[in-house]
C-alpha positions in Angstrom: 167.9 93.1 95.9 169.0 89.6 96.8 168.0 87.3 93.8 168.2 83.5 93.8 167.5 80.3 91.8 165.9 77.4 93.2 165.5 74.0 91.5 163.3 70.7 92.7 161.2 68.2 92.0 158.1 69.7 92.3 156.6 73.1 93.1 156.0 72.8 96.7 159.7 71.3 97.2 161.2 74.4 95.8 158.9 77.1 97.4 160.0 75.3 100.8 163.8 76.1 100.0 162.8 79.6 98.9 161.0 80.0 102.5 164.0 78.7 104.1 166.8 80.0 102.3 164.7 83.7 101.9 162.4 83.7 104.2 158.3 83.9 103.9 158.7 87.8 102.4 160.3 86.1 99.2 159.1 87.9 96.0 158.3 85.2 93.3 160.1 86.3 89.5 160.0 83.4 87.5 158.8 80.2 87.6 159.1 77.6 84.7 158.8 73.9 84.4 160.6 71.5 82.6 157.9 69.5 80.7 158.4 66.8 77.6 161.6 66.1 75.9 163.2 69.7 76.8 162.3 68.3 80.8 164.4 65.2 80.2 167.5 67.0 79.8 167.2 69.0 82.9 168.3 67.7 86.5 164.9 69.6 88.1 161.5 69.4 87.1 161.0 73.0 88.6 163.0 76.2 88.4 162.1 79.1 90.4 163.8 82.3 90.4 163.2 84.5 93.8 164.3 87.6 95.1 164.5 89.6 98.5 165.4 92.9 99.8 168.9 93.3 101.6 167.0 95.0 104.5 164.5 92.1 104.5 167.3 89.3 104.3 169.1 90.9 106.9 166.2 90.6 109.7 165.3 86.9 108.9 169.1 86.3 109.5 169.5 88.1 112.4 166.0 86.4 114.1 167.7 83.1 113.1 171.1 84.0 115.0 168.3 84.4 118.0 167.1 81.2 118.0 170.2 79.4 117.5 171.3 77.3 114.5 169.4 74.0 116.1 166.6 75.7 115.9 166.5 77.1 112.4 164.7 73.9 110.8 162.0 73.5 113.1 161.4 77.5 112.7 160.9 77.4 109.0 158.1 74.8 109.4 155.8 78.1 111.2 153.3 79.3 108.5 154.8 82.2 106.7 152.2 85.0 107.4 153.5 83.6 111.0 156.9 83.5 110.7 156.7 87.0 108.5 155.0 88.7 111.3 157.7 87.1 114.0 160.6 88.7 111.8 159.5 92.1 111.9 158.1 92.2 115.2 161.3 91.1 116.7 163.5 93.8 114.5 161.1 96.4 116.0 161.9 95.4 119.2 165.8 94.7 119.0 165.7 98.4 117.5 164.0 99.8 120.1 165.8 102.6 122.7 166.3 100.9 125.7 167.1 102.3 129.3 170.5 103.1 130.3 171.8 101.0 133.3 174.7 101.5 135.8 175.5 105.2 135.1 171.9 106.3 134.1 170.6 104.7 137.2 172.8 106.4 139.9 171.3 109.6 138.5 174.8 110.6 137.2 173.3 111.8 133.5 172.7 115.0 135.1 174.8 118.0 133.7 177.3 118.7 135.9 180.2 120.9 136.7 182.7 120.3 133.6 185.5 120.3 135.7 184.6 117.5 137.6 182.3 115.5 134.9 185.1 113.5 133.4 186.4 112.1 136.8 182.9 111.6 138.2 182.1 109.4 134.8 185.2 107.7 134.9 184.9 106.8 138.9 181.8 105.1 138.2 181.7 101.3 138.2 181.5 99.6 135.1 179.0 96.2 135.6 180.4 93.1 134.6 179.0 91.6 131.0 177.6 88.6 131.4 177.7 85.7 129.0 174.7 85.7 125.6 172.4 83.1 126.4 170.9 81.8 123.5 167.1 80.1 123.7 167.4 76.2 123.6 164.3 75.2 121.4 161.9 76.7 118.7 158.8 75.9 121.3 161.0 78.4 124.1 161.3 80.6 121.5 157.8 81.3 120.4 156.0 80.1 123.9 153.2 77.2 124.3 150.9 79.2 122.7 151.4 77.9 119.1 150.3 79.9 115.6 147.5 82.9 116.3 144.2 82.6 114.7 141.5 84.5 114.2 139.4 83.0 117.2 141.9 82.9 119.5 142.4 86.1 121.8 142.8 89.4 120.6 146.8 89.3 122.5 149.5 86.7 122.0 152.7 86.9 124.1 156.0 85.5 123.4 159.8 85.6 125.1 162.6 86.5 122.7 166.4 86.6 123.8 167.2 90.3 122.3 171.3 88.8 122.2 172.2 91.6 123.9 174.2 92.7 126.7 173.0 90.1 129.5 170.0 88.1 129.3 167.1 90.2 128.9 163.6 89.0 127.9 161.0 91.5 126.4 157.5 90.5 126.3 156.3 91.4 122.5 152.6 91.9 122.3 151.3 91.5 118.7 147.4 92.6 118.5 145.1 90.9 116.1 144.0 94.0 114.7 147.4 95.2 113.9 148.0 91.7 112.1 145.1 92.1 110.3 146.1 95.8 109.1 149.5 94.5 108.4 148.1 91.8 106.2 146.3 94.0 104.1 149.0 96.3 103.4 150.8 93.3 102.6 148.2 92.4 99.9 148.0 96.0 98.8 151.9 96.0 98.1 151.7 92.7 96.5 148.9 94.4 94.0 151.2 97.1 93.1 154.2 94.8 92.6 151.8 92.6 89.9 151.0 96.0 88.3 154.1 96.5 86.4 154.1 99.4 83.7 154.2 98.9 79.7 158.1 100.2 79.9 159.2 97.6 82.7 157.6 94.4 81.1 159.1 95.7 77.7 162.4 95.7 79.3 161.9 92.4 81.1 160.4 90.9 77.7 164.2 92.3 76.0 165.8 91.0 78.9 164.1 87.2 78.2 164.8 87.7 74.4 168.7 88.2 75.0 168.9 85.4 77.6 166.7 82.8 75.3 168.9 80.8 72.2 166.1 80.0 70.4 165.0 83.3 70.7 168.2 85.1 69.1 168.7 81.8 66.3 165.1 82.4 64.5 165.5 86.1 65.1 168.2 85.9 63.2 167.2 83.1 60.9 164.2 85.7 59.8 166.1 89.0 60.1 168.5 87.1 57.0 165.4 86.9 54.9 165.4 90.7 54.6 161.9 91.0 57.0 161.7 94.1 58.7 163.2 94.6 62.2 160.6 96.4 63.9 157.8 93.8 62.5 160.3 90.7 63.4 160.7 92.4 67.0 157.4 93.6 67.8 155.7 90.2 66.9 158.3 88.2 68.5 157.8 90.0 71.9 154.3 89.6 71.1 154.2 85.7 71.5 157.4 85.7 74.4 154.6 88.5 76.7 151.9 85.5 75.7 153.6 82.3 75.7 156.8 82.7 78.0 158.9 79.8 77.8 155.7 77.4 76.4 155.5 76.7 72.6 159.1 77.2 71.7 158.3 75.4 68.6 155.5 77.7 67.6 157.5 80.7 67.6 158.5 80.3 63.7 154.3 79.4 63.3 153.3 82.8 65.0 155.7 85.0 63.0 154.3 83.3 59.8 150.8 84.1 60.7 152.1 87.8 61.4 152.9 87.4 58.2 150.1 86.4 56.4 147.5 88.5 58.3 149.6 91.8 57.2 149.9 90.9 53.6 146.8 92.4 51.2 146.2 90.5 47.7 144.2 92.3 44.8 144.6 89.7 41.5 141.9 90.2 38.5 141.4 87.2 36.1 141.3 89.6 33.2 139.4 86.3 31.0 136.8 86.4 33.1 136.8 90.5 34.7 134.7 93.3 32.9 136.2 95.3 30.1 138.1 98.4 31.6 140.5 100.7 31.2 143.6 99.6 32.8 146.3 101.7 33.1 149.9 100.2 34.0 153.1 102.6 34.5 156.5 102.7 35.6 160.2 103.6 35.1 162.3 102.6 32.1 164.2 99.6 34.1 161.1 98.6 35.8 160.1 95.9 32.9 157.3 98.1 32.3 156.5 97.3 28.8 157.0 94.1 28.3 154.7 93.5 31.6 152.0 95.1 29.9 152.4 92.6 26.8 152.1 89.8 29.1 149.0 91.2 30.5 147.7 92.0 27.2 148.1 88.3 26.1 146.0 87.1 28.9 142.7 87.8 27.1 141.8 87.5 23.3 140.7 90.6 21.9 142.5 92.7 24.4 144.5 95.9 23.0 147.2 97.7 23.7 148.0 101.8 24.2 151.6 103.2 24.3 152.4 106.4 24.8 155.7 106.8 22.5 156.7 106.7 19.3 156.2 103.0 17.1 158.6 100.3 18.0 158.7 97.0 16.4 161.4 94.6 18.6 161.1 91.1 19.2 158.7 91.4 21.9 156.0 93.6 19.9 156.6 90.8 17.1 155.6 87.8 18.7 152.9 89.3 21.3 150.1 89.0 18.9 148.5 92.3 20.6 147.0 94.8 18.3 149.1 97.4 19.8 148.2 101.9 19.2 151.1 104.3 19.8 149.9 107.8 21.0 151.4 110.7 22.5 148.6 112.6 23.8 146.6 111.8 26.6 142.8 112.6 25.0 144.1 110.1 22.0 144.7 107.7 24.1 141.4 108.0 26.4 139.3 107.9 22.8 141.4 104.8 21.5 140.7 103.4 24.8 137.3 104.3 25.1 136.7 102.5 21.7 138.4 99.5 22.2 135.9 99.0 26.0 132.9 99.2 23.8 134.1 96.5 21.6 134.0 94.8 24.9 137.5 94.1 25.5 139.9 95.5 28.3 142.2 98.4 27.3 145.8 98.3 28.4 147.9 101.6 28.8 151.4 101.2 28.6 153.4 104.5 30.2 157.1 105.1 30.6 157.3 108.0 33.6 160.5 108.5 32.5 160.0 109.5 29.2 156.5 111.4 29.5 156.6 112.5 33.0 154.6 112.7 36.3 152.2 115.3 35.2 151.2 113.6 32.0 150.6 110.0 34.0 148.5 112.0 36.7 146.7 114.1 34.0 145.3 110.4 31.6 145.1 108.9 35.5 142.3 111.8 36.4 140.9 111.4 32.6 140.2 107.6 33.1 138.8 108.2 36.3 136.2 109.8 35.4 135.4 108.5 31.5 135.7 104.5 32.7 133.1 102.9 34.8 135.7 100.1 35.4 139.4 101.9 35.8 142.2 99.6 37.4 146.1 101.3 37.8 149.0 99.7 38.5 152.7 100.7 39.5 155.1 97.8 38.0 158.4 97.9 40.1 161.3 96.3 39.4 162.6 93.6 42.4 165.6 93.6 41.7 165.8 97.0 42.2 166.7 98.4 45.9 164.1 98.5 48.8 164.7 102.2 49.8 164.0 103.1 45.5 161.1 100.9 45.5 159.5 102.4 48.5 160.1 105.7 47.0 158.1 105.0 44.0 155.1 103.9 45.6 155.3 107.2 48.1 155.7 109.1 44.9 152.1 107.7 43.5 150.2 106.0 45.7 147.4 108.1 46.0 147.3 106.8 42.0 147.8 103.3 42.1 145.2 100.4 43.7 147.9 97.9 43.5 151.1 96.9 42.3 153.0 94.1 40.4 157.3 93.0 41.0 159.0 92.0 37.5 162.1 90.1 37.4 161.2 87.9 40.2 163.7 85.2 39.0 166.5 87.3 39.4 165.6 88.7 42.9 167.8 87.6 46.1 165.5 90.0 48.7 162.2 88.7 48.9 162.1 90.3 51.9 162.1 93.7 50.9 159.0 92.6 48.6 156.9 91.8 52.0 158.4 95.4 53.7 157.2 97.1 50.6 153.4 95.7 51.3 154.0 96.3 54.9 155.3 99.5 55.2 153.0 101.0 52.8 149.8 98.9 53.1 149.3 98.1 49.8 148.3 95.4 47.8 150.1 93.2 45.8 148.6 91.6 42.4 151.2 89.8 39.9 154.8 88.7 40.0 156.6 88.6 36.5 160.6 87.2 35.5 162.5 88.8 33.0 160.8 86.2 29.9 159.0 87.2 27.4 156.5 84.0 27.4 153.3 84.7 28.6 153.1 82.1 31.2 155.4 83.7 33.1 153.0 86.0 34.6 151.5 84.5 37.8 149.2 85.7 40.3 150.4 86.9 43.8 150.2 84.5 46.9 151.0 84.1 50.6 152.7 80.3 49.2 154.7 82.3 46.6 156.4 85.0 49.3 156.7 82.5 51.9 158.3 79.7 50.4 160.8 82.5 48.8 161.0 84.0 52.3 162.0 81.0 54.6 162.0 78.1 52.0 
């Protein structure tokens, strides 16, 4: 495949370069236009990219040797379904057997004695080669009778020097019919070529990525806030399939949008919410506890429910929660039960690490079915790696309807925070830091991961 980049002024400049330089069988690849600031920098208003087969290059090339290098201006001019179906007529015709002269003639290609064949042969007379005659003009070449069309008669002739031995003319007949045919196939082929399968244009949509700068510096920009690959690469071929080279400057916009549409948000303004059992769990460096405090203080009246022994540190001290220690799971659905009809919400405060899976699944199945209004949470730390985190929320999501990230001021991978919600699809309901003040409990938004994210 012979591929080639043309440059001009405008469209129809370029495509008349293509049809000379390539002839009228040229494939267009790529065609893009220089528009707007980005066109002010560029010598050509229009770049086209063009290819054509060796075989097909090699028969416009060797019509053109035909008509002489005079002539090769005035033969471009011809329409291209013309000029097309010149080229391939002619190559038929130049490749066609032709009759032997001189020794074929005299009869002498009959088998003979093989003692004698070898001096008979060489005995003959070898005719003299006369000069190549080339034809003078593109109107001598292709006759009087101008460009075919459909009214005309169903037979056109023309004269074409064959360059070969002598000056031989052949008379090529082309039949309306058989342009017609060839004209179809031609569409039918040009159909198929427009057809490309999903595995081709995602190569040729890797292949634009690699050669665009742009392209590779946000890629890059985004892949160093921690954002998946395969979301960062799918999206971005995404908007390169729809866009092509247009809307460079949106490219950062689209990805964003990704980003938004994929995130899922579940916050409760417990002030305002029903009374309910809430239960709230997580590992021992999770920030667990102190979480559930924070929550705790959001509404007066709310109580608190640890499983554990009684602990009285500073955070317990200046809470202000009326706070119940239990270590068994029906003491803890009664306290809780008790503290709903006073018509506050109930918090449960559980340490997986110290009472285990099967206790947290067993008072997760109780409150399910004692509490009209049961909300659980997983508190994860996000500070903490993005392969641990992930594990935890494998490990109980079928138990959790959302989850809340502690130590938020301390985290350099917000990133990992949006793969967690986009790898697992779940929703995210409050960040916390590491303080113990109240009002550092916020609710989760799009503003609050993105400004993290890409600042």
């Amino acid at each position: 495949m012979h591929v080639r980049k043309f440059q001009g002024d405008t469209i129809e400049d370029t495509l008349k370069q293509i049809k000379s330089e390539l002839g009228p069988d040229a494939i267009i690849l790529k065609t893009t236009t220089n528009r707007g600031l980005k066109g002010a920098f560029k010598r050509s208003r229009v770049e086209v990219t063009a290819a054509i087969t060796e075989k097909t290059y090699l028969k416009k090339a060797t019509l053109e040797s035909a008509v002489g290098e005079n002539n090769i201006d005035a033969l471009a001019d011809q329409p291209a379904s013309y000029l097309s179906d010149l080229i391939d007529d002619y190559d038929k015709k130049r490749e066609a057997p032709k009759k032997a002269s001189g020794y074929g003639d005299l009869g002498l290609n009959k088998r003979v004695n093989d003692n004698t064949e070898l001096d008979s042969f060489l005995s003959t007379p070898v005719p003299e080669a006369k000069e190549s005659k080339f034809i003078s003009s593109v109107n001598e070449f292709i006759g009087d009778v101008g460009v075919p069309h459909e009214n005309e008669s169903d037979r056109t002739n023309f004269l074409i020097s064959d360059g070969g031995e002598g000056e031989q003319l052949q008379t090529v007949s082309i039949e309306a019919k058989e342009l017609d045919k060839l004209r179809q196939e031609l569409g039918k082929l040009k159909e198929l070529v427009n057809e490309i399968s999903l595995k081709d244009a995602e190569q040729r949509i890797d292949k634009t990525i690699e050669e665009k700068n742009y392209i590779r510096s946000i890629y890059t920009l985004l892949k160093s806030s921690g954002i998946n690959e395969s979301f960062l690469q799918e999206n971005i071929k995404e908007f390169v399939s729809e866009r092509g080279n247009d809307g460079e400057d949106q490219l950062i916009d689209h990805v964003i949008l990704k980003i938004q549409n994929s995130l899922k948000i579940d916050t409760i303004d417990f002030q305002t919410a029903a009374p309910g059992a809430n239960l709230i769990f997580g590992t021992s460096n999770s920030g667990q506890s102190l979480l559930v405090r924070k929550f705790a203080s959001l509404e007066r009246g709310a109580e608190l429910v640890v499983f554990g022994e009684k602990q009285e540190g500073f955070a317990q001290k200046i809470s202000g929660v009326s706070t119940h220690y239990t270590t068994s799971v029906a003491e803890a659905v009664s306290i809780t039960r008790k503290i709903v009809e006073k018509g506050h919400n109930a918090f449960i405060d559980i340490n997986v690490d110290e009472i285990g899976v099967d206790e947290v699944i067993s008072l997760h199945d109780y409150c399910c079915n004692n509490f009209e209004i049961f909300r659980s949470f997983l508190t994860l730390n996000s500070i903490h790696t993005e392969a641990f985190n992930l594990r935890q929320i494998r490990k109980y999501r079928e138990y959790v309807s959302s989850i809340n990230f502690t130590h938020t001021d301390l985290c350099l991978d917000w990133g990992s925070i949006f793969n967690c919600m986009y790898l697992e699809d779940i929703p995210v309901s409050y960040l916390s830091d590491g303080l113990s003040a109240q009002g550092d409990i916020k609710k989760f938004s799009n503003e609050t991961l993105l400004n993290n994210l890409i600042g």
